[in-house]
C-alpha positions as a Markdown table, in Angstrom:
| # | Residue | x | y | z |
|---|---|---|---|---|
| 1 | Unk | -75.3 | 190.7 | -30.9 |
| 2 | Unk | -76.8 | 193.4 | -28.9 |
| 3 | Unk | -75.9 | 197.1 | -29.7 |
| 4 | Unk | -74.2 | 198.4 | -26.9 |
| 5 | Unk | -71.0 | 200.8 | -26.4 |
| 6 | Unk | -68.3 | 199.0 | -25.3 |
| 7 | Unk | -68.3 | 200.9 | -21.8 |
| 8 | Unk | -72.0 | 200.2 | -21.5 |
| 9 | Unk | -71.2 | 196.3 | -21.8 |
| 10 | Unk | -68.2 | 196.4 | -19.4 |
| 11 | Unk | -70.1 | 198.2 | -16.9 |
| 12 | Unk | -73.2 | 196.5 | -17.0 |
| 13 | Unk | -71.2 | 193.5 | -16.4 |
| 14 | Unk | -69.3 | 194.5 | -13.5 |
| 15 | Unk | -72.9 | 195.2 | -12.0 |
| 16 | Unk | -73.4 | 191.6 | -12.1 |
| 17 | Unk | -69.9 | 190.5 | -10.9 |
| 18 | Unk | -69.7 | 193.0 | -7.5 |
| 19 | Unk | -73.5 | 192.3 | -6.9 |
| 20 | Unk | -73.0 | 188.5 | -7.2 |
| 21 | Unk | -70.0 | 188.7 | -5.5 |
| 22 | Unk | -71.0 | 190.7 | -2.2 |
| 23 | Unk | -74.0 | 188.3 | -1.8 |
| 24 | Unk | -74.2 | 187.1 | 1.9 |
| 25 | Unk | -72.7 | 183.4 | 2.0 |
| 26 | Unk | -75.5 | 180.5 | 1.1 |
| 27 | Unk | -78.0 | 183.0 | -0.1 |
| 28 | Unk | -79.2 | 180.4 | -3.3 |
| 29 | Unk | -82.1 | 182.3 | -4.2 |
| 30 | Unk | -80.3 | 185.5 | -4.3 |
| 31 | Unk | -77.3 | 183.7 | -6.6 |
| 32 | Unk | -80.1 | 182.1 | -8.6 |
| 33 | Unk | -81.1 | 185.8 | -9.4 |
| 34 | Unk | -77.6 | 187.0 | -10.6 |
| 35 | Unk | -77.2 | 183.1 | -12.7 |
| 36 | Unk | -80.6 | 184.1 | -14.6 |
| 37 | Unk | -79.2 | 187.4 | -15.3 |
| 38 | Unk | -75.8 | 185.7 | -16.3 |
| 39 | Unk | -77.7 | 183.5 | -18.3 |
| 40 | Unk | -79.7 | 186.3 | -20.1 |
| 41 | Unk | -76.8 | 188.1 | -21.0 |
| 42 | Unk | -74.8 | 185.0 | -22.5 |
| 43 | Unk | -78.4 | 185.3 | -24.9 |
| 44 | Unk | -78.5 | 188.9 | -25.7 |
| 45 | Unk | -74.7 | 188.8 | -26.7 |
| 46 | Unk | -74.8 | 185.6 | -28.9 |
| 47 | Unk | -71.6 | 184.3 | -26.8 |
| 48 | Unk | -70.1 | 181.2 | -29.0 |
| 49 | Unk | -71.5 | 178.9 | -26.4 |
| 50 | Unk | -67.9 | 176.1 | -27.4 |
| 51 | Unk | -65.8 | 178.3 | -26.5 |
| 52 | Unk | -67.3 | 179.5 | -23.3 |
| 53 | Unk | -67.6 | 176.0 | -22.4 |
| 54 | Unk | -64.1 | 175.5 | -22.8 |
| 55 | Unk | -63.2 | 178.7 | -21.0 |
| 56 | Unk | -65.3 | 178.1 | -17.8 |
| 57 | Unk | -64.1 | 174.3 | -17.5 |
| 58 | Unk | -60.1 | 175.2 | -17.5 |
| 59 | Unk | -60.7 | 178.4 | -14.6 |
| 60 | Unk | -63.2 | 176.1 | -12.7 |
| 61 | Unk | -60.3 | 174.3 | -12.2 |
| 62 | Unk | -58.0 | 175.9 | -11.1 |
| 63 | Unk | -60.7 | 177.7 | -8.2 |
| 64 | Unk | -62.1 | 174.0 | -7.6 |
| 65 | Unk | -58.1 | 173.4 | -6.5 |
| 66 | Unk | -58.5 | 176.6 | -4.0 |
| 67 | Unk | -62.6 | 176.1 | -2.6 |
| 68 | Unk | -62.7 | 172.1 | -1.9 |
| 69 | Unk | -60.2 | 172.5 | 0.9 |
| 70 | Unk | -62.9 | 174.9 | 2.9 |
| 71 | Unk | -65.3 | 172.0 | 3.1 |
| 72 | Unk | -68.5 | 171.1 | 0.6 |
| 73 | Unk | -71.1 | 173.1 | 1.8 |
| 74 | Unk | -69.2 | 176.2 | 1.9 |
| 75 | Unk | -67.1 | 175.0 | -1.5 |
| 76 | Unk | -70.2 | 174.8 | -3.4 |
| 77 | Unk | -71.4 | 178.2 | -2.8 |
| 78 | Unk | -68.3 | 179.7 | -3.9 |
| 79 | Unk | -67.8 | 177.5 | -7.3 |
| 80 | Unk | -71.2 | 178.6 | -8.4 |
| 81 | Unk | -70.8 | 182.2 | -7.3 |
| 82 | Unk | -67.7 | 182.1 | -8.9 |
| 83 | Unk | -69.1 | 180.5 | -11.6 |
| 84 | Unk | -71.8 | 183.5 | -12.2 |
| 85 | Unk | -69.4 | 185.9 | -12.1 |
| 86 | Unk | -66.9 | 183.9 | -15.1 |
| 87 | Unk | -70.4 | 183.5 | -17.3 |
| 88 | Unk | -70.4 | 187.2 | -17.2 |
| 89 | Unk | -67.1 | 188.5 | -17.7 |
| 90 | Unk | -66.1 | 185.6 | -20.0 |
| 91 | Unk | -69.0 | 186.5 | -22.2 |
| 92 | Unk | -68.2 | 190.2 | -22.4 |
| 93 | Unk | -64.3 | 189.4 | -23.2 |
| 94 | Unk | -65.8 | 186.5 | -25.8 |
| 95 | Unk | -67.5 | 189.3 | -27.9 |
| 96 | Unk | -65.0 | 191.9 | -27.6 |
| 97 | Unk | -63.6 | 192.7 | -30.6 |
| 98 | Unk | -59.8 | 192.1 | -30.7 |
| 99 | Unk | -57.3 | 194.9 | -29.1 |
| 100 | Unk | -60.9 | 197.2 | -27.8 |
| 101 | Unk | -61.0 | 196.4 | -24.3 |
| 102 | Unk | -59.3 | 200.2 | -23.6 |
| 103 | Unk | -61.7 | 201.5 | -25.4 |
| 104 | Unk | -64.2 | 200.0 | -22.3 |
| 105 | Unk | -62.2 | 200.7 | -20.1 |
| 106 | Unk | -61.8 | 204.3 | -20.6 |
| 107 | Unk | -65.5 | 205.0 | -19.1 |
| 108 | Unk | -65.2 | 203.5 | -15.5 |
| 109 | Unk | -64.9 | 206.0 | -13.0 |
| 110 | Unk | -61.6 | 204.6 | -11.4 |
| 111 | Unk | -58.2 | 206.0 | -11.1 |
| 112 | Unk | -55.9 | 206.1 | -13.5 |
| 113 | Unk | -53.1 | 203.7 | -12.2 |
| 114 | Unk | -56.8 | 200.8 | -11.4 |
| 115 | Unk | -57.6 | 201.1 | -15.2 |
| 116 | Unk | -53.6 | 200.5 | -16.0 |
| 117 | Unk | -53.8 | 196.8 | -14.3 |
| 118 | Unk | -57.4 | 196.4 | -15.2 |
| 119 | Unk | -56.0 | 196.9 | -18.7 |
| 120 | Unk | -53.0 | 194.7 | -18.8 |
| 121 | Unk | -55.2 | 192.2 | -17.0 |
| 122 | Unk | -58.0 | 192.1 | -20.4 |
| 123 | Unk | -54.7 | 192.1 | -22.2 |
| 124 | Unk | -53.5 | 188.7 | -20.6 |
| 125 | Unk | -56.8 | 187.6 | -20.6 |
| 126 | Unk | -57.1 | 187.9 | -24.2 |
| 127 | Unk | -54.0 | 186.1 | -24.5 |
| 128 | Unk | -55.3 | 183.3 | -22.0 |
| 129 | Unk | -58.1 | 182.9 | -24.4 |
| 130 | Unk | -56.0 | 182.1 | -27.2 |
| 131 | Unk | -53.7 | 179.6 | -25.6 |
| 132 | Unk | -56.7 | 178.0 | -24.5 |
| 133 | Unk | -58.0 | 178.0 | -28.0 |
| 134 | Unk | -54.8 | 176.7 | -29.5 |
| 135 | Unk | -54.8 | 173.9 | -26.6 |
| 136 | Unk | -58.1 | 173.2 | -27.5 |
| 137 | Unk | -56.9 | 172.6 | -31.5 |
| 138 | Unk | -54.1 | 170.5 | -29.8 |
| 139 | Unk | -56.4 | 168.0 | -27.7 |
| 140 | Unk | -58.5 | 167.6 | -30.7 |
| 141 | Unk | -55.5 | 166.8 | -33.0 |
| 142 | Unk | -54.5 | 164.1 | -30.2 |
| 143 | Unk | -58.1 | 162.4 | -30.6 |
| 144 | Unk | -59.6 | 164.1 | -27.1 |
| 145 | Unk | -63.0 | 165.3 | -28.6 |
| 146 | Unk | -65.9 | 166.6 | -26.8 |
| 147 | Unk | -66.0 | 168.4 | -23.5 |
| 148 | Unk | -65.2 | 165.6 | -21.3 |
| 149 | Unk | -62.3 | 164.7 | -23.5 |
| 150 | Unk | -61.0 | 168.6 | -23.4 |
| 151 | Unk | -61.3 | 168.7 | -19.8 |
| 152 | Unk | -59.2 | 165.4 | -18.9 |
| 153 | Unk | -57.1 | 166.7 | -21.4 |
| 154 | Unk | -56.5 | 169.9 | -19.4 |
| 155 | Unk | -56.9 | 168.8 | -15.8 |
| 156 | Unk | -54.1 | 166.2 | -16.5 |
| 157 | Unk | -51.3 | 167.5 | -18.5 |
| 158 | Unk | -52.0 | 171.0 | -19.3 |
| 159 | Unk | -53.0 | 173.5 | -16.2 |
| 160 | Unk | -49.3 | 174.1 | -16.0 |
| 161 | Unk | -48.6 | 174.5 | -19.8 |
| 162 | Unk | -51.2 | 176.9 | -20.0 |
| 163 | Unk | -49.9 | 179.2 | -17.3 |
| 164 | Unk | -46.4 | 179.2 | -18.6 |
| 165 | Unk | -47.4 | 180.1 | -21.9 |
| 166 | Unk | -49.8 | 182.4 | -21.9 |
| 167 | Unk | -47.0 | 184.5 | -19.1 |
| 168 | Unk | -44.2 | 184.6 | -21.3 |
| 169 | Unk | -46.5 | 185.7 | -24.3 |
| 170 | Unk | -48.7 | 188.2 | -21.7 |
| 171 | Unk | -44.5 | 189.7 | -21.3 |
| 172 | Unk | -44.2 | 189.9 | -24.8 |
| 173 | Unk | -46.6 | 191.2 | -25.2 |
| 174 | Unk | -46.3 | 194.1 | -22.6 |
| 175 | Unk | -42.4 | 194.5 | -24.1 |
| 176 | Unk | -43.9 | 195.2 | -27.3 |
| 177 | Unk | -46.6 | 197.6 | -26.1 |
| 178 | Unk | -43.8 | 199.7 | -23.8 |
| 179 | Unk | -41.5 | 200.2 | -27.4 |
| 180 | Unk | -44.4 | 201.5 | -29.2 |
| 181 | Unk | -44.9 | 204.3 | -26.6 |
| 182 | Unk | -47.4 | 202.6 | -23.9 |
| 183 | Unk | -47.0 | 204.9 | -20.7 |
| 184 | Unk | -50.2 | 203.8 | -18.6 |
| 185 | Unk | -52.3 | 206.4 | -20.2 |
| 186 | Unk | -55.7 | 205.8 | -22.8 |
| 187 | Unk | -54.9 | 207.8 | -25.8 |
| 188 | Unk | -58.6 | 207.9 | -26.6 |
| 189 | Unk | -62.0 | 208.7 | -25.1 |
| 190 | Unk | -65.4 | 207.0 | -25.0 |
| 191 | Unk | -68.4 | 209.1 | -22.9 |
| 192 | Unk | -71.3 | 207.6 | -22.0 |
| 193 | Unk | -74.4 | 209.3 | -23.6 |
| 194 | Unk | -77.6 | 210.6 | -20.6 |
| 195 | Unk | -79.7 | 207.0 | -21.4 |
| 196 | Unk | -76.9 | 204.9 | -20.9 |
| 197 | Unk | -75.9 | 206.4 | -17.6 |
| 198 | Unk | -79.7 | 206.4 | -16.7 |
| 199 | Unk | -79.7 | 202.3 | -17.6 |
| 200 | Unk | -76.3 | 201.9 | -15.4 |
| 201 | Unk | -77.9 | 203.8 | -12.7 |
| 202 | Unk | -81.0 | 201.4 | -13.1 |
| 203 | Unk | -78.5 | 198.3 | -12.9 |
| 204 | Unk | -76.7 | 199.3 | -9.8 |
| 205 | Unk | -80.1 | 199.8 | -8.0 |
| 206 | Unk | -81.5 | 196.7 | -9.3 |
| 207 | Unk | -78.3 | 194.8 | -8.4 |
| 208 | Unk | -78.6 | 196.7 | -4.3 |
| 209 | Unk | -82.1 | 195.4 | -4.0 |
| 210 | Unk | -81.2 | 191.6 | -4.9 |
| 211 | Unk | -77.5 | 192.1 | -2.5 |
| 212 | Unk | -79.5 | 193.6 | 0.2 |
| 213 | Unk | -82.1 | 191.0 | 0.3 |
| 214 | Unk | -79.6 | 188.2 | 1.0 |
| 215 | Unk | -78.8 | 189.7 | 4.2 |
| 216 | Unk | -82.2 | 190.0 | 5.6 |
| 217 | Unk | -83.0 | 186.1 | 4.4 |
């Protein structure tokens, strides 16, 4: 895996996500910019490719259920923006290491009550991630192998199963976290060092250009 602060990761991500997703509508070559990016970083993290797979298929879903009803042409654009942006995030959560997404957090220059919600929203995605990895055991158990056979499984009986499982363990969760003293604050700290604000810099410039240039196509 590469060696990157946490922070560095998460932000370097979120380049991708708010460049990829303030592209001007139908811009391909633009989007095919941000997906070779996406691509490169699923590489230089050593994402667990399976699991990704599985991830992407069950929330492509669920925004294939909002986009069709806008019409193809605009639909399609949206599912592989969309998709560009999940590639990226999914394979930063993917190789987080359990309970550390705070630790990433605490270096984005947002307010504090943002990086409360952004928090509890890593939290239930972690938890999403293991629902869909115990569903994923499940379908396999029932003789539903391989990704077609995981995504029947899930577009048929499972979408809502999966939402009602992961929310009452996501308010378990929370319950638990408010008893042992969670107030909305980050009891710890995690600077970025000059190079790694020089490299973010670098990003968010780099990400301007390829934004820009899909409104003057």
């Amino acid at each position: 895996m590469l060696k990157l602060s946490l922070p560095l990761r998460l932000q370097l991500s979120l380049v991708v996500v708010v460049g990829a997703a303030l592209l001007k509508h139908h811009a391909w070559y633009c989007l095919s910019v941000y997906g070779a990016i996406a691509l490169l970083w699923v590489w230089l993290l050593h994402v667990p490719i399976p699991r990704l797979g599985g991830l992407l298929g069950t929330e492509l879903i669920f925004l294939s259920l909002l986009a069709l009803p806008l019409g193809w042409e605009r639909a399609s654009f949206l599912l592989v923006r969309s998709l560009v942006c999940l590639v990226t995030m999914n394979s930063f959560l993917l190789t987080l290491p359990p309970h550390s997404f705070g630790i990433a957090l605490k270096g984005l220059p947002v307010p504090a009550p943002l990086k409360e919600n952004l928090l509890l929203a890593g939290q239930y995605m972690e938890i999403l991630l293991s629902e869909v990895t115990r569903m994923q055991r499940s379908a396999q158990l029932r003789g539903l192998n391989g990704t077609a056979g995981w995504l029947r499984y899930a577009s048929a009986a499972m979408i809502g199963a999966l939402y009602l499982r992961s929310l009452e363990r996501a308010e378990r969760v929370y319950a638990a976290m408010v008893t042992r003293g969670y107030n909305g604050q980050l009891p710890i700290d995690s600077p970025l060092r000059p190079k790694e604000r020089f490299a973010i810099l670098a990003a968010w410039a780099i990400a301007a250009c390829v934004t820009l240039t899909s409104y003057r196509i």
